[in-house]
C-alpha positions, 0 to 999 in steps of 0.5 A: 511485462518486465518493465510494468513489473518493475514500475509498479513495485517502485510505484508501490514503495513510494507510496509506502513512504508517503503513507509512513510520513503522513502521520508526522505531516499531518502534525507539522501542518497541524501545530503551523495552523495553530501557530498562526500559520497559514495552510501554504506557508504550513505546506511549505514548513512541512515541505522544508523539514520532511524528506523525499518523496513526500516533501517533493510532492509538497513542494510541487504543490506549492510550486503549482500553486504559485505559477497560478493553480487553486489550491483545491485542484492541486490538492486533487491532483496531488490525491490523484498522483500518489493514490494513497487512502490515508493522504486521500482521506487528508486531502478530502478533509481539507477541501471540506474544511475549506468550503464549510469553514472551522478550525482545519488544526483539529480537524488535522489532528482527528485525521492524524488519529485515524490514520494512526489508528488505521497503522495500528490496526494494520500491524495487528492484523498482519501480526495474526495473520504471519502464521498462517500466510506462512502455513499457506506457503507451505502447503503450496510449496509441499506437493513441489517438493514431494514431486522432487523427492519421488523424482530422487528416488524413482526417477522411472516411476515419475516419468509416467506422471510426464509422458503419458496423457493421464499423467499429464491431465492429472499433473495439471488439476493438481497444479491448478487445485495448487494455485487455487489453494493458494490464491483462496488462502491468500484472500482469506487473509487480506483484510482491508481496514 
């Protein structure tokens, strides 16, 4: 389980990256369209002056288009590979604005709006809710540290929470009602914007 851990946090963190330079993306590509630019060359000016990982996979893009791929697909694969809201929300405009037609620099620039709009939001939100992820951790971590404590102090008096069949019943609904507390104050402050 190590290793899938281990892949999905990286996985995690490079998506962080890609989103935190969507936003300057999205202008770059956006100010090429209006200096006459077309989308490719865009990607690839982008490309040329971003960093790692989101110029990589710019410059993919425009690798697989050039070996022979139509830009809508390598634009869904690129959504599909990075699985990111916001370079989904970008890509599926694109492709709208290239079958219906009109001018994709301001279509761009009310998507780098939104996307802007939703980090806003998203730091808000995770400034009201510090507190009480906080206080959750507390609260869990409180009957583990009054387990250690009573243990300090009367070793003998806890070891029947361990030995007797009782006590292990009851060692086992207070560390799975533990869990659930814990669990249900963490969804209660997961929101999705």
């Amino acid at each position: 389980m190590l290793p899938a851990f281990v892949v999905q946090t990286l996985k995690i963190r490079r998506v962080h990256k890609i989103e935190e330079q969507l936003d300057q993306m999205v202008s770059m590509i956006s100010n090429s369209l209006r200096a006459g630019f077309g989308l490719l060359q865009s990607l690839d000016q982008a490309s040329q002056q971003l960093s790692p990982p989101l110029s990589s996979e710019l410059l993919r893009v425009i690798h697989e288009t050039d070996v022979g791929a139509t830009l809508e697909e390598t634009l869904a694969a690129l959504a599909e590979r990075v699985e990111s809201y916001d370079l989904d929300m970008i890509v599926t405009a694109v492709l709208i604005q290239r079958t219906v037609g009109g001018n994709l620099a301001e279509v761009l620039d009310n998507v780098g709006h939104t996307i802007r709009e939703r980090v806003r939001m998203q730091g808000e939100i995770n400034t009201l809710t510090a507190q009480k992820k906080l206080s959750g951790v507390v609260i869990g971590l409180l009957p583990v540290a009054l387990v250690l404590l009573f243990f300090a102090i009367d070793a003998e008096y806890m070891s029947a929470l361990f030995t007797h069949t009782a006590g292990r019943i009851m060692l086992a609904i207070g560390v799975a009602s533990d869990l659930l507390g814990l669990l249900m104050i963490r969804r209660i402050l997961m929101v999705d914007i």
